[in-house]
N, C-alpha and C positions, 0 to 999 in steps of 0.2 A: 927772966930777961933774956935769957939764953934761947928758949925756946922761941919766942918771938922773932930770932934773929933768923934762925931755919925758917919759918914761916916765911919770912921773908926771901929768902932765898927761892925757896922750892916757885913758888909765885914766878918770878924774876925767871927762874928757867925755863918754866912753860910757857910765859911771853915769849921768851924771845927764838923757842922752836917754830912758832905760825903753824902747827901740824893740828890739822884738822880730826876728829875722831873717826875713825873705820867707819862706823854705821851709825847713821843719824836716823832715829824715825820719828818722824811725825804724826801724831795722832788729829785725826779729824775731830773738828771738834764738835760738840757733843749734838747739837743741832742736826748736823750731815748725817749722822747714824741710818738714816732709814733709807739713804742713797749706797748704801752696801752692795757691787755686784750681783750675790743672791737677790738679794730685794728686788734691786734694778731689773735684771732680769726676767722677772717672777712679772714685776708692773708691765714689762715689755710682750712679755706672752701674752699677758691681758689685752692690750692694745691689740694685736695681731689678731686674737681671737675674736673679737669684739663682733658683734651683728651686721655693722656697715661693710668690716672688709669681707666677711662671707658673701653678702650680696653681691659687691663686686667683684667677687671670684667666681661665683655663679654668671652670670652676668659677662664676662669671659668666654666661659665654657658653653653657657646657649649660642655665643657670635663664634665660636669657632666651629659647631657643630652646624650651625645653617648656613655657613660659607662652605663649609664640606658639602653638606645638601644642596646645595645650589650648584653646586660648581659638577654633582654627580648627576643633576637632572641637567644641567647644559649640557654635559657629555650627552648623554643619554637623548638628549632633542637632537644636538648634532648628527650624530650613529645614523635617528632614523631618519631626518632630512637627507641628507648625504646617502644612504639606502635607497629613498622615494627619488633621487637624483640620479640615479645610477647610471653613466652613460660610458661608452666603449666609440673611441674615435682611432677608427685604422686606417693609416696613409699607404695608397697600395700606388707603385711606379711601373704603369704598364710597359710591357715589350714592345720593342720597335726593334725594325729591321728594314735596310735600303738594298734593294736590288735594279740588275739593267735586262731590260730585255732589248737582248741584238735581232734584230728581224726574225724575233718570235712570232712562229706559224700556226693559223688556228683555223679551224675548217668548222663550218656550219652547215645544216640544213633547216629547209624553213619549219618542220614538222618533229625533228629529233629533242624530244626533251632533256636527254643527257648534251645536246651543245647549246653553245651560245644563242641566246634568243634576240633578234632581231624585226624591226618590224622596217616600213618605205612609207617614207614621208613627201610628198612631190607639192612644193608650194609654185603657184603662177601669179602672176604679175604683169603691168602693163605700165606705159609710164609716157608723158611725153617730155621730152628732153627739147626746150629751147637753144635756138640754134641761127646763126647770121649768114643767109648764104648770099652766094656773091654773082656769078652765073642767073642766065636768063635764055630761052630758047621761044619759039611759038610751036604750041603744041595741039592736037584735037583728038583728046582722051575721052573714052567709057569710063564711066563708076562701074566697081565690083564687088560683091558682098557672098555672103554665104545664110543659107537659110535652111529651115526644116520644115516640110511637110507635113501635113496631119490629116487621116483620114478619117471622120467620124463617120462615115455615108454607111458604109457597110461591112459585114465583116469578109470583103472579100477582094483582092489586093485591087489598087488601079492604076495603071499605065499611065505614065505624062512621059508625052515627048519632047524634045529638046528643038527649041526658038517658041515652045507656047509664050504668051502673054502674060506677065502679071499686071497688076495695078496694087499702088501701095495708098496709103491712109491717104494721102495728099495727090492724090492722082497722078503722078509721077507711074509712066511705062516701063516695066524692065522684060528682058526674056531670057527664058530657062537655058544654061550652055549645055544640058547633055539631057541625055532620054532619063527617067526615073520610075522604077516601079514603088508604087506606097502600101505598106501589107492593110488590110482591113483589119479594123478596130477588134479588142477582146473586152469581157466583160469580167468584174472582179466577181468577189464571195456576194459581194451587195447587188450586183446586176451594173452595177458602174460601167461606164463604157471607158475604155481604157484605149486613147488612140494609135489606131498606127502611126510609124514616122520613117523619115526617110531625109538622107542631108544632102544639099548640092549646090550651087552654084549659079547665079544671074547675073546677067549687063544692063548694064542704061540701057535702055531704047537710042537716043540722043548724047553726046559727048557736052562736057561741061561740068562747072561745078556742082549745080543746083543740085546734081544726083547722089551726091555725096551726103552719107546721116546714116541716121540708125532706124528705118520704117518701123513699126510696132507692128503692122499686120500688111500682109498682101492675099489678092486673090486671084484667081486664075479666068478669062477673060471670058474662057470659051465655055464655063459650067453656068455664067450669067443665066438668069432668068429659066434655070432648072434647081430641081432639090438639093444638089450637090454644091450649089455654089456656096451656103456658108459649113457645109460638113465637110468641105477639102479646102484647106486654107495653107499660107504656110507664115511663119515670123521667122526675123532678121536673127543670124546667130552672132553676125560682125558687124562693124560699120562698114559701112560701105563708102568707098573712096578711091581716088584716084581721076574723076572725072576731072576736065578740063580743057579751058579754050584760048588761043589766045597767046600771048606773049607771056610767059609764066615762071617765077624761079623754081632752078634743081638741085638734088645733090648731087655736086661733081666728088671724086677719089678723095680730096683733102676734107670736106665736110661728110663723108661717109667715115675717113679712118679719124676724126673725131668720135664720131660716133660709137663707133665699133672698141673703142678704149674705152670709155665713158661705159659700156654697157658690160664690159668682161672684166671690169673694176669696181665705180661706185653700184650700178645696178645691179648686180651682181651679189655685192657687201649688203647690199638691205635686203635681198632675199633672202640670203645665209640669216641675219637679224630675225627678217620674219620669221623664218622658223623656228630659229632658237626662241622665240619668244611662245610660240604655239607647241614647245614640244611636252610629249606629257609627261608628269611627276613619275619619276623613278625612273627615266632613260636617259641615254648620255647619248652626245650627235660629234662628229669629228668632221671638222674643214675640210679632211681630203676626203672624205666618205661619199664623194658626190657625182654628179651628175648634171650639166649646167648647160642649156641651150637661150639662142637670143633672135631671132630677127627683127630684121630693119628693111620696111620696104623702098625700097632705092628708086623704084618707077613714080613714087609719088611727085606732085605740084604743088607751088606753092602762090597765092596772089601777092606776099609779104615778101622781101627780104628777111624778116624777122619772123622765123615761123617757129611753130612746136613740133618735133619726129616722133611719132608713138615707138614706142621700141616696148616690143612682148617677151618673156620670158620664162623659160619653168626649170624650178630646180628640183630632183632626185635623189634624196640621202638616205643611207642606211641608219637607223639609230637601234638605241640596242639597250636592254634593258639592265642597266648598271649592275644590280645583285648580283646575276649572272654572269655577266663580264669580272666582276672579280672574281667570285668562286674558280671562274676557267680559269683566270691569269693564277691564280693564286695555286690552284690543281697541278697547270702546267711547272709552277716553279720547283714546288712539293709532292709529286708522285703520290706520298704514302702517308699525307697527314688527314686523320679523320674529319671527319664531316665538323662534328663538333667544336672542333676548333676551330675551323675554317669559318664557322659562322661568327666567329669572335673578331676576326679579321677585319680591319677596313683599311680601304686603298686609297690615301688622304688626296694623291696629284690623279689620279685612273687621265683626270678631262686633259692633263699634259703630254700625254703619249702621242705616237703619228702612229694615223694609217695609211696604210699603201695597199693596195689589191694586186694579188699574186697575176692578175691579168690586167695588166696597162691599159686595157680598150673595156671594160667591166662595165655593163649597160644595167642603171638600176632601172628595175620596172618592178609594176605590182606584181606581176610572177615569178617575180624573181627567186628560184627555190634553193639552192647554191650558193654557196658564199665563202673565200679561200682569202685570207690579208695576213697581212703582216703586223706587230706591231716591235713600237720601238722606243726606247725611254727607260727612264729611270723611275721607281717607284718607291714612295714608303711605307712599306707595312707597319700597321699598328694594330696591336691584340688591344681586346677589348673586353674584358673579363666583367662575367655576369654580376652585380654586383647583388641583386636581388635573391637570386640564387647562391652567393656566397656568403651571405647572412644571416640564410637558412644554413648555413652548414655551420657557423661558427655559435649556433642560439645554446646561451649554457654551460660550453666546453670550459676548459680549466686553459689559462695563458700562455702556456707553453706546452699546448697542441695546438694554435693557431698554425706554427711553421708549416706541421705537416699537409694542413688542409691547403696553403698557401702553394707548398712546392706541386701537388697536384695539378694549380690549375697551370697550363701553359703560358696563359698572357700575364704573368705576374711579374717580373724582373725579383723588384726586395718591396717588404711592408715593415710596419711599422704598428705596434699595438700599446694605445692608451687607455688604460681604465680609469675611471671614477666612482667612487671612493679608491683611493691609491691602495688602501689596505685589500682592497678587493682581489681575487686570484682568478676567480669566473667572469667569464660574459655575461652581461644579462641573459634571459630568460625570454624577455618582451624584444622582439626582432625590430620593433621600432626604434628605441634603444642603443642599436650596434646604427651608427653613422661612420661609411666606407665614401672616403674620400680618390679616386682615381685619376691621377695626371701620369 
């Protein structure tokens, strides 16, 4: 009974601590046994190892190995595209330079090949200038013309004297104003007869207008009905004008100094035109370079208040053949620069310069052998570096030996050098290749 009563007790007091035991294990029960870490493990290498995940491990390894191969044959395309591409593009900024010449002096001969070369250009012109005159007078005028003789008769000269007779196409009378001798005919390499000539002067027979024109042929009265009448003939070298009868308008002072403005301005301006329109490739022509004649016959008549004035002209320029004119200017500026250079040179304004002639009264003519001006202006020089020749020099060299080739030439100021492929260090090879760009 007693013992029963401790039992009771002991019970009673481990109730009422609530203290849990230090270490609890639980055993898995008996089924799970084959889920044991080792085991599990062991199942799991299996799985890993298995057929399927090898394949896809392989299968990996092929796709990483032909993205490597692909990606080392695109390099490899690229390399030689970008090689077969190969180009060199150098930006090269030519030399310039501005200078003045102050009544720079330059001397020529017509025959000295070390000066400036020069040749004479002499354009003529006719023109008739409508005109309202106002004035009237009565007048009884000859026609007057100019003609040339020809003698095919013989070859041995012949004498005309002065008031012979001609007769022109239209039967129209005129006579000879002065004696003339005509030389007789030569014969060419062919036996050709080659006529003589002789220039001079006739009058109407008769005053009036009728005589006024341009004859095509005259003959002489008194060779009629002999051999020589059609082997000495002579044709009109002018119109012939001036005749007149009658109550007739003139030009008085105020319609002559019309005229005379009119012909030393606009007339004047379209000769200068014509020239420069006929001058030839490779020469330069200057405004003041000239020589400029005009007349206006004043004794003429007119039946019209409204009539047309012929007015004749010829102008006389020096022109010069441009290469040359700048080598000089360019010689004169630079005493001691080589030739080679100089050839690089060009003189963008040269046509803006003034000439003046050291001789105020300077008659140009076709013999002119002498020639002393001045010039005056501002100029810009610009080098002009060979570029074909500088492509040959740079075919192959390594990038940084361009400079040297570059400060050599003179016309170069600074450049600039791009290769392609950038990895590149040379020029190409193929001169084609190397594109040189110059401003």
């Amino acid at each position: 009974m007693i013992r029963k009563i401790e039992d009771i007790k002991i019970n009673k007091k481990n109730n009422d601590t609530n203290i849990l035991p230090k270490k609890i294990i639980l055993k898995e029960p008996k089924e799970y046994k084959d889920y044991e870490e080792p085991q599990f493990n062991k199942r799991l290498n299996k799985i890993k190892s298995s057929p399927a995940q090898n394949l896809s491990k392989k299968k990996i390894k092929n796709f990483k190995f032909f993205n490597l191969l692909t990606l080392i044959l695109f390099l490899i395309i690229v390399y030689f595209i970008c090689n077969f591409f190969e180009k060199t593009i150098i930006e090269i900024n030519k030399k310039t330079e501005k200078m003045n010449l102050n009544n720079q002096q330059f001397q020529s001969e017509l025959n000295n090949n070390d000066d400036i070369s020069y040749e004479i250009m002499i354009e003529n012109s006719e023109e008739d200038k409508e005109i309202e005159l106002k004035n009237t007078k009565v007048v009884s005028t000859k026609s007057q013309g100019f003609i040339t003789i020809y003698n095919e008769y013989g070859n041995l000269s012949q004498k005309i004297s002065a008031g012979s007779y001609l007769t022109d196409d239209q039967g129209k009378l005129y006579l000879l104003d002065s004696s003339v001798i005509v030389p007789g005919y030569t014969l060419d390499k062919d036996k050709k007869i080659i006529p003589g000539k002789a220039k001079t002067s006739v009058t109407s027979f008769l005053p009036g207008d009728s005589y006024n024109g341009s004859p095509t042929s005259l003959t002489f009265n008194f060779f009629k009905n002999s051999p020589k009448f059609n082997k000495i003939y002579a044709k009109a070298d002018s119109v012939f004008e001036g005749g007149a009868q009658g109550e007739v308008y003139y030009l008085d002072p105020e319609n002559l100094g019309k005229l005379n403005s009119y012909a030393e301005n606009t007339f004047k301006n379209n000769l200068i035109k014509k020239l420069k329109a006929e001058l030839p490739a490779g020469y330069i022509f200057y405004d003041q370079g000239i020589n400029f004649s005009y007349s206006i016959n004043n004794d003429l008549y007119f039946k019209e208040a409204l009539s047309k004035i012929p007015i004749s002209g010829t102008l006389s320029a020096v022109i010069f053949k441009e290469s040359n004119l700048e080598k000089n200017i360019i010689k004169r500026i630079y005493p001691k620069m080589a030739d080679e250079e100089i050839k690089e040179i060009k003189i963008e304004n040269i046509n803006d310069l003034k000439l003046s002639f050291i001789d105020v009264d300077q008659i140009i003519s076709k013999d002119l052998q002498n020639l002393n001006f001045y010039l005056n202006g501002d100029v810009d020089l610009i080098w002009n570096p060979n570029s074909i020749l500088l492509a040959n020099k740079l075919i192959g060299i390594h990038k940084d030996w361009t400079e040297d080739i570059f400060k050599k030439d003179p016309g170069i100021k600074n450049a600039t050098v791009r290769i392609f492929p950038p990895w590149k260090s040379y020029l190409p090879k193929d001169v084609s290749k190397i594109k040189i760009n110059i401003r």
